[in-house]
C-alpha positions in Angstrom: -8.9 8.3 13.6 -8.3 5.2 15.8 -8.3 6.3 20.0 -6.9 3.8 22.5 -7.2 4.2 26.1 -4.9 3.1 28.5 -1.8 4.2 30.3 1.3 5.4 29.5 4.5 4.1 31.9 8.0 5.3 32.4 10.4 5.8 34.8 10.3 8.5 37.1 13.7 10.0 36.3 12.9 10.3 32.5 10.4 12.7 31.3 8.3 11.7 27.9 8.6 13.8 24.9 6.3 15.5 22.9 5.2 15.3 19.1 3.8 18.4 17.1 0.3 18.3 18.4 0.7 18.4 21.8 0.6 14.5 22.3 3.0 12.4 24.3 5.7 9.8 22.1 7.6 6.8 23.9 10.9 8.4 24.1 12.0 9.0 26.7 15.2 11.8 27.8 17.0 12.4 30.8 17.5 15.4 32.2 20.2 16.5 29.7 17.6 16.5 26.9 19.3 12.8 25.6 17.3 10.1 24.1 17.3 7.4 26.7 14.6 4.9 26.7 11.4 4.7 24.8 8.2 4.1 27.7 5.5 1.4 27.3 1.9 2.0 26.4 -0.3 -0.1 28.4 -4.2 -0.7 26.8 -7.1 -0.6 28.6 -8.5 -2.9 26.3 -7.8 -4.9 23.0 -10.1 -3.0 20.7 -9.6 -0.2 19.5 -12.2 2.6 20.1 -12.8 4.5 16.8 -12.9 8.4 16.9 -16.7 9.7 15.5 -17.2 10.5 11.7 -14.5 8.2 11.1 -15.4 5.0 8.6 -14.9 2.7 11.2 -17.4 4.1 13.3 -20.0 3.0 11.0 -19.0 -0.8 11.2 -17.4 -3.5 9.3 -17.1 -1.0 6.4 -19.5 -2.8 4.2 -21.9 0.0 4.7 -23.3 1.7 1.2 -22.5 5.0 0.9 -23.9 7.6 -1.9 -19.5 8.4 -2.0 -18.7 4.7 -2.7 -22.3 4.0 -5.3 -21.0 7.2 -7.4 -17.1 5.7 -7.5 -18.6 2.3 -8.5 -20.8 3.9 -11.6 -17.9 6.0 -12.7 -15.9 3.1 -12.5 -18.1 0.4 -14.3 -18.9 3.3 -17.2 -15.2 3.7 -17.6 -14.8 0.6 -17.9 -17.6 0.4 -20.6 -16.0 3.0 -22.4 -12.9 1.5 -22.9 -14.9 -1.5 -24.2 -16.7 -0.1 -26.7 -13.5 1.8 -28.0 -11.4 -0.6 -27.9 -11.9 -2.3 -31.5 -11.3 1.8 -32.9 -8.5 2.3 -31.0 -6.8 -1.2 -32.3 -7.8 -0.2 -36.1 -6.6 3.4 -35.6 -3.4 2.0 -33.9 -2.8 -0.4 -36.6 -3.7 1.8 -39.9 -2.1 5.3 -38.4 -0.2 5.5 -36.0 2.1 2.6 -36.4 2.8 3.3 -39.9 3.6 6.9 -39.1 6.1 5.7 -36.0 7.7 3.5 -38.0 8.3 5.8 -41.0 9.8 8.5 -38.7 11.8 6.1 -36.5 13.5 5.0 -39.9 14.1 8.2 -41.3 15.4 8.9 -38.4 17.5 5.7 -37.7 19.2 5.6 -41.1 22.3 8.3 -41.1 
């Protein structure tokens, strides 16, 4: 998760609400509990500071991780998989189970 520093400005008479986790929001209510204005969040800085753990913390996300090399082997021997079945599945397809949809859908089809 992405933390920005900075500071948060509204006007004196309106007080900020509050989301779930304790955090303030940019609307803003008057004393009647009414949605009246939303505040402004002023950055310290442009960048964003990234929280640690987080995938950003680790740089430009081009980093190698043993999480991405394992999804990248599944996914090239899936992909290899299908390759080599392929021609199977296209006889199968084409000497089974075309000839049996087509027999049902007509029996069914004609009254």
């Amino acid at each position: 998760m992405a933390r920005i520093y900075g500071y948060f400005e509204h006007p004196d008479d309106l007080t900020p609400g509050r989301s779930k986790e304790g955090g303030l929001h940019q609307n803003l209510y008057d004393s009647d509990r009414r949605l009246a204005d939303h505040a402004t969040f002023f950055p310290d800085d442009e960048e964003l500071q990234p929280a640690h753990g987080s995938a950003a913390a680790s740089g430009d996300g081009d980093d190698l991780t043993l999480e991405g090399l394992l999804g990248a082997l599944v996914l090239l021997g899936a992909m290899a998989a299908l390759e080599t079945a392929k021609p199977h599945v296209v006889k199968w397809w084409g000497d089974q189970a075309l000839p049996v949809l087509r027999s049902t859908w007509h029996r069914l089809a004609t009254p």
